[in-house]
Biotite code that builds the C-alpha atoms (Angstrom):
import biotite.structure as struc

atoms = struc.array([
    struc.Atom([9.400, 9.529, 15.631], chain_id="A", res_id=1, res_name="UNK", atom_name="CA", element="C"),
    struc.Atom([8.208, 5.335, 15.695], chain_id="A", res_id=2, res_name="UNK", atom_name="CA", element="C"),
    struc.Atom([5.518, 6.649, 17.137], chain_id="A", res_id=3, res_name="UNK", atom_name="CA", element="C"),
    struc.Atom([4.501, 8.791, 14.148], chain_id="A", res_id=4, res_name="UNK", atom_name="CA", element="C"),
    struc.Atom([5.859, 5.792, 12.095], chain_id="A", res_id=5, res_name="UNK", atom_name="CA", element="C"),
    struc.Atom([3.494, 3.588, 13.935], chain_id="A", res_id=6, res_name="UNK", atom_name="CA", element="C"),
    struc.Atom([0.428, 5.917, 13.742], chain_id="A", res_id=7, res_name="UNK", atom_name="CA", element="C"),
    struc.Atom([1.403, 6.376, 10.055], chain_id="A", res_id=8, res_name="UNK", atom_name="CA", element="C"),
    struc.Atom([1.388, 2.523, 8.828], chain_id="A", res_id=9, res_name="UNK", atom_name="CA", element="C"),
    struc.Atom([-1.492, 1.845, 10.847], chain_id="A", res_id=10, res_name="UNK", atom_name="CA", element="C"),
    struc.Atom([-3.144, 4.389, 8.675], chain_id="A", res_id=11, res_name="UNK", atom_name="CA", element="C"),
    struc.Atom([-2.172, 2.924, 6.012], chain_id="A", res_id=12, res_name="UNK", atom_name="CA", element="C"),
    struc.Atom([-3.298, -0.386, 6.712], chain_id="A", res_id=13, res_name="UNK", atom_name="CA", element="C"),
    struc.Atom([-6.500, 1.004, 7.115], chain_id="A", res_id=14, res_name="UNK", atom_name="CA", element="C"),
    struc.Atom([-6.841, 3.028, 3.922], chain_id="A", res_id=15, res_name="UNK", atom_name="CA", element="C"),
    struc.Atom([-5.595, -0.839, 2.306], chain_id="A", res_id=16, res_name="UNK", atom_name="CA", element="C"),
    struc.Atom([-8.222, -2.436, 4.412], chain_id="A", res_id=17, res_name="UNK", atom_name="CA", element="C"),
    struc.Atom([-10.984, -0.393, 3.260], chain_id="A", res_id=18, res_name="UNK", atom_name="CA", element="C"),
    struc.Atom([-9.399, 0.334, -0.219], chain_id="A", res_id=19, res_name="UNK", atom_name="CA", element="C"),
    struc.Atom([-12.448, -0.716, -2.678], chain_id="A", res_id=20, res_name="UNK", atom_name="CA", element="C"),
    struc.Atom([-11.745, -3.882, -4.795], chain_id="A", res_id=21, res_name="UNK", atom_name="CA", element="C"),
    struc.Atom([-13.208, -4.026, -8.697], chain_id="A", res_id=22, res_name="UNK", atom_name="CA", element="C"),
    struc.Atom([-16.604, -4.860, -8.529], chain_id="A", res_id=23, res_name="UNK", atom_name="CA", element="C"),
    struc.Atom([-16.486, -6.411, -12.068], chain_id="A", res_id=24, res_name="UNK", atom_name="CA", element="C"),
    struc.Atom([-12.378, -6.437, -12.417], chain_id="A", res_id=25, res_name="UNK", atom_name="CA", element="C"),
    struc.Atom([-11.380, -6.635, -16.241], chain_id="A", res_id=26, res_name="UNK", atom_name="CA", element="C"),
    struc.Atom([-8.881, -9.116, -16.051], chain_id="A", res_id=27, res_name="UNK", atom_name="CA", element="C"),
    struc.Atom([-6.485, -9.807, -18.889], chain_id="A", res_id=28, res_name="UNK", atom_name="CA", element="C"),
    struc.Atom([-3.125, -11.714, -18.727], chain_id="A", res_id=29, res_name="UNK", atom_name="CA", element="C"),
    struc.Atom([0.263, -9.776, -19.149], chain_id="A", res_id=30, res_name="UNK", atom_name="CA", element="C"),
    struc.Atom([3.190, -10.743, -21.158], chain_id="A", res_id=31, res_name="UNK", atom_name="CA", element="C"),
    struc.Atom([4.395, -12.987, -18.168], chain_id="A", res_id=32, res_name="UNK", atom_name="CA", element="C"),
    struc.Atom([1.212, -14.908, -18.249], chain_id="A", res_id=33, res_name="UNK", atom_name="CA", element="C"),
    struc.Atom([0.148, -13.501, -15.099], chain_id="A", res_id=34, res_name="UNK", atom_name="CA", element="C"),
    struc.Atom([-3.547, -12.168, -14.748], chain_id="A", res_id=35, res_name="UNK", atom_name="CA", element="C"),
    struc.Atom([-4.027, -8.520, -14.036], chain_id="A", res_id=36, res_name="UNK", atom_name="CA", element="C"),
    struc.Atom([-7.287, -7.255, -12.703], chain_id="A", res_id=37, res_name="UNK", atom_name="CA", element="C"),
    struc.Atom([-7.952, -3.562, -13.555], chain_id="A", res_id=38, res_name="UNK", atom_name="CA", element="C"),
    struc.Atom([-10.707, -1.150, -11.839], chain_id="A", res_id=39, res_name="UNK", atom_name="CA", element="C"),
    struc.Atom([-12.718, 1.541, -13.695], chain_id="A", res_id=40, res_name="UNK", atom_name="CA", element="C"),
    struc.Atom([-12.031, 4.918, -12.057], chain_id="A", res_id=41, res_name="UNK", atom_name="CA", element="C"),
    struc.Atom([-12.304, 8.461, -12.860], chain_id="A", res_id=42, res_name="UNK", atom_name="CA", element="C"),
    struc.Atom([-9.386, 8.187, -15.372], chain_id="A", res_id=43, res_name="UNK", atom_name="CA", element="C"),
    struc.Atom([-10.550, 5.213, -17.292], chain_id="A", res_id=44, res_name="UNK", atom_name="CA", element="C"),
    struc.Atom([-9.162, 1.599, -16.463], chain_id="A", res_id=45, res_name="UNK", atom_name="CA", element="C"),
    struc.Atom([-6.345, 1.181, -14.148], chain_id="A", res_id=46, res_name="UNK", atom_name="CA", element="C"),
    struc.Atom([-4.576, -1.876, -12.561], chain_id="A", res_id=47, res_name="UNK", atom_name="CA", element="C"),
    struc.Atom([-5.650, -2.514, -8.985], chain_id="A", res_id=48, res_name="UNK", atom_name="CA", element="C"),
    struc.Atom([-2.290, -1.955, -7.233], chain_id="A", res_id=49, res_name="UNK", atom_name="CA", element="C"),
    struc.Atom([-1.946, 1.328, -9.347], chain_id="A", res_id=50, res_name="UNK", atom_name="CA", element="C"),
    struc.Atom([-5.281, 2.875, -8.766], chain_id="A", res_id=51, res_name="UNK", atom_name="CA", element="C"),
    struc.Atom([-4.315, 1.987, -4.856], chain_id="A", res_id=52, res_name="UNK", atom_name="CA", element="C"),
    struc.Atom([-0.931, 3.511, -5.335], chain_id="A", res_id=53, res_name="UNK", atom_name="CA", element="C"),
    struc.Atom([-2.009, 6.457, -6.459], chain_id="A", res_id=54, res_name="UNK", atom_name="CA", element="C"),
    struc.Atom([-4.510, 6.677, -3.744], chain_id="A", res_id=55, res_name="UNK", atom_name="CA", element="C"),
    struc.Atom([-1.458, 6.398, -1.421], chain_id="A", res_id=56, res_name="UNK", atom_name="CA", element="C"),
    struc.Atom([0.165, 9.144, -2.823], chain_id="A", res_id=57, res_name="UNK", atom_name="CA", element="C"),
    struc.Atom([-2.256, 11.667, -2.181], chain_id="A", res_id=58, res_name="UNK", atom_name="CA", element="C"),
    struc.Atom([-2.385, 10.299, 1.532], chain_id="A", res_id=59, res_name="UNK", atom_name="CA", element="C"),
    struc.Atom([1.159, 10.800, 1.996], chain_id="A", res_id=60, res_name="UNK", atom_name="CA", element="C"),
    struc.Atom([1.417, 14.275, 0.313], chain_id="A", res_id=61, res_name="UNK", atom_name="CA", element="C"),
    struc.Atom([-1.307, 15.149, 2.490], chain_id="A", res_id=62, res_name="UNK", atom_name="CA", element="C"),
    struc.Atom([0.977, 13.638, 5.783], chain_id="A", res_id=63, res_name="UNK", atom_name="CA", element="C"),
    struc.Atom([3.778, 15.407, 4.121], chain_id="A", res_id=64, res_name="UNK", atom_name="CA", element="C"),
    struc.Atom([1.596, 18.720, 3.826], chain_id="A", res_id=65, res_name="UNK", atom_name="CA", element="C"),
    struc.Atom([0.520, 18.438, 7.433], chain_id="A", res_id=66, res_name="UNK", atom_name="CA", element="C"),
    struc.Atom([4.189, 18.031, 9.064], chain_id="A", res_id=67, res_name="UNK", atom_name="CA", element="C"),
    struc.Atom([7.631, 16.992, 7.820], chain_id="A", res_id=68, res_name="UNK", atom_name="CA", element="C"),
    struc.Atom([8.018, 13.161, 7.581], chain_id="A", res_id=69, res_name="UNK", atom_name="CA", element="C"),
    struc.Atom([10.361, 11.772, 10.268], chain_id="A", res_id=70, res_name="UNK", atom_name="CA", element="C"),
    struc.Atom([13.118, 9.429, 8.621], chain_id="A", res_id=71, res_name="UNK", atom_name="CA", element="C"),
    struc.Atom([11.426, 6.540, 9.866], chain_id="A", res_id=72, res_name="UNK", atom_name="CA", element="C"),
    struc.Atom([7.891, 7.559, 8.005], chain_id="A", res_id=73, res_name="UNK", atom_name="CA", element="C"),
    struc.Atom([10.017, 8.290, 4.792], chain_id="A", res_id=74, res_name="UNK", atom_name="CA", element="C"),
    struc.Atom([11.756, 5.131, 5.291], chain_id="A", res_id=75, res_name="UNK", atom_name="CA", element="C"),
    struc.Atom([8.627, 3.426, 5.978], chain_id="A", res_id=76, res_name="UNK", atom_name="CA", element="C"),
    struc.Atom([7.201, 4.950, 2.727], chain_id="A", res_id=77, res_name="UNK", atom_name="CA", element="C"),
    struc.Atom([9.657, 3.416, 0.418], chain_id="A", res_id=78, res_name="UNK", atom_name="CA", element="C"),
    struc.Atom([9.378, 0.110, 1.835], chain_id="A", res_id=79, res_name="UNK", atom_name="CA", element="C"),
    struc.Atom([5.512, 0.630, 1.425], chain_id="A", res_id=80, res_name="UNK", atom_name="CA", element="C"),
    struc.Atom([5.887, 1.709, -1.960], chain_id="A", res_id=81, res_name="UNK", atom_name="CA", element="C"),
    struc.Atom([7.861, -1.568, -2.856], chain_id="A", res_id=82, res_name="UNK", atom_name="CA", element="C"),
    struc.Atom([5.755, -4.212, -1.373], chain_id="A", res_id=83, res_name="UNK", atom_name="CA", element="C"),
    struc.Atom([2.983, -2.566, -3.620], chain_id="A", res_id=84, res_name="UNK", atom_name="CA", element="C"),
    struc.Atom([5.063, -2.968, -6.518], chain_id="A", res_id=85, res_name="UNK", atom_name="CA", element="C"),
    struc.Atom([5.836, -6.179, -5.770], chain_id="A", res_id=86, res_name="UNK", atom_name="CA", element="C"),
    struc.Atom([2.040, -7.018, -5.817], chain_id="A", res_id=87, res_name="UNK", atom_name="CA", element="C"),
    struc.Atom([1.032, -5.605, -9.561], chain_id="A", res_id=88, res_name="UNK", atom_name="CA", element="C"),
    struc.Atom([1.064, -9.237, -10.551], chain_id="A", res_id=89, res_name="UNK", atom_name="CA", element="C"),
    struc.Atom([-1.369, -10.583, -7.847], chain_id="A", res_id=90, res_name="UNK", atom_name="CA", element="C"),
    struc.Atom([-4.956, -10.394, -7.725], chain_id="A", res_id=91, res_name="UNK", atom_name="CA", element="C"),
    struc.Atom([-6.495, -7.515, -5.575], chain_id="A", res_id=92, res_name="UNK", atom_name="CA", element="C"),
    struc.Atom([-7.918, -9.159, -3.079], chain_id="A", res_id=93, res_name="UNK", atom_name="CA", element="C"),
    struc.Atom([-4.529, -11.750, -2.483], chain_id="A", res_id=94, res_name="UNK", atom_name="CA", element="C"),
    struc.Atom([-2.673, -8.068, -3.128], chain_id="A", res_id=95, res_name="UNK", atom_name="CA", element="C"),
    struc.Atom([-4.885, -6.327, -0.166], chain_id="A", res_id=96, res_name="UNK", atom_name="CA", element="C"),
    struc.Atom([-4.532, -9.298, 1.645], chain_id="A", res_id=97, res_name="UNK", atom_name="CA", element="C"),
    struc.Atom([-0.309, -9.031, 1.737], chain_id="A", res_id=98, res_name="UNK", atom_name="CA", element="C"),
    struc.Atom([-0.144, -5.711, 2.476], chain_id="A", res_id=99, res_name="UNK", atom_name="CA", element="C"),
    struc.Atom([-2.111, -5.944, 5.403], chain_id="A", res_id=100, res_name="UNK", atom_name="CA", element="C"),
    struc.Atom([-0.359, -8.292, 6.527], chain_id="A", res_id=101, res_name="UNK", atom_name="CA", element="C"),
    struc.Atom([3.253, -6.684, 5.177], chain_id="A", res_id=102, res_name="UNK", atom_name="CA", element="C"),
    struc.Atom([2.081, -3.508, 7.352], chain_id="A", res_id=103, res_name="UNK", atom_name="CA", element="C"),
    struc.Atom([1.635, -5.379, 10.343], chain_id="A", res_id=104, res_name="UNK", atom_name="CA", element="C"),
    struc.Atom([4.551, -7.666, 10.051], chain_id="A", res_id=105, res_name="UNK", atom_name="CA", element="C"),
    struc.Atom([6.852, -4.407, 9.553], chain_id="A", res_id=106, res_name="UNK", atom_name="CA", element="C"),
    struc.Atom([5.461, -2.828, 12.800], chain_id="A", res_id=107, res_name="UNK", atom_name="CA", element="C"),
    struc.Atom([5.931, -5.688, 15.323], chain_id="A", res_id=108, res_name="UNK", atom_name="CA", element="C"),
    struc.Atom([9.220, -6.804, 13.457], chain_id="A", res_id=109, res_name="UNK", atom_name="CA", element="C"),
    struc.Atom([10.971, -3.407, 12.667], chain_id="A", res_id=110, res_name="UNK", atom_name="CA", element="C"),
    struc.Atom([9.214, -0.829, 14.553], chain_id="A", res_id=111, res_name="UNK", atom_name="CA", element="C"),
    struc.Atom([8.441, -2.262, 18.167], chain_id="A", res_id=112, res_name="UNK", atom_name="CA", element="C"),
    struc.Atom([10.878, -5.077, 17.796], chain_id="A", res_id=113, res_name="UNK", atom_name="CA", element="C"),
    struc.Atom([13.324, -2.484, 17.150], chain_id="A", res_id=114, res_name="UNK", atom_name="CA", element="C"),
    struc.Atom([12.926, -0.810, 20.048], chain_id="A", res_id=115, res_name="UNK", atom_name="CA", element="C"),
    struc.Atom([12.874, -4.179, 22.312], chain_id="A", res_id=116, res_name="UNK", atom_name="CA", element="C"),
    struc.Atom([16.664, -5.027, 21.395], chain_id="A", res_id=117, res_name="UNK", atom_name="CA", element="C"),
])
């Protein structure tokens, strides 16, 4: 099942990767002072890391909708789904940046690592 897990998060460093940043991001500051960037899409103006979240989820229903998630992938999932919260208050390409990076760090720490000890 890391293997899936693997497969899975490199997947989804891709679809971050290659995840389209605003062109022209609207950017207004939020009630903690910190600057938000938004995206125009289908549904009118969304925030960056939502418009990618939501993205996400329609990746992993569709992993979900091809075969059961391991626990791993499901575990992997939630942590996903936090670092992405975590990142509403950074700027999308700093946010794309992380999570790239996030993704890769949780492979080779948690994932291959793991399996080292």
């Amino acid at each position: 099942s890391d293997a899936r897990c693997v497969a899975m998060l490199e997947a989804f460093r891709a679809v971050v990767a290659d995840f389209p940043l605003p062109a022209v991001p609207v950017t207004t500051t939020s009630g903690a002072g910190a600057a938000v960037s938004f995206m125009r899409s289908e549904g009118g103006v969304k925030p960056f890391t939502r418009a990618l979240g939501d993205h996400m989820n329609d990746v992993i229903q569709f992993l979900s909708d091809c075969r059961p998630l391991s626990i791993s992938m499901a575990n992997a999932i939630k942590w996903f789904k936090l670092k992405l919260g975590a990142s509403k208050n950074v700027a999308p390409r700093d946010a794309q940046e992380q999570l790239v990076e996030a993704i890769d760090d949780f492979v080779v720490r948690r994932l291959v690592g793991a399996d080292q000890l």
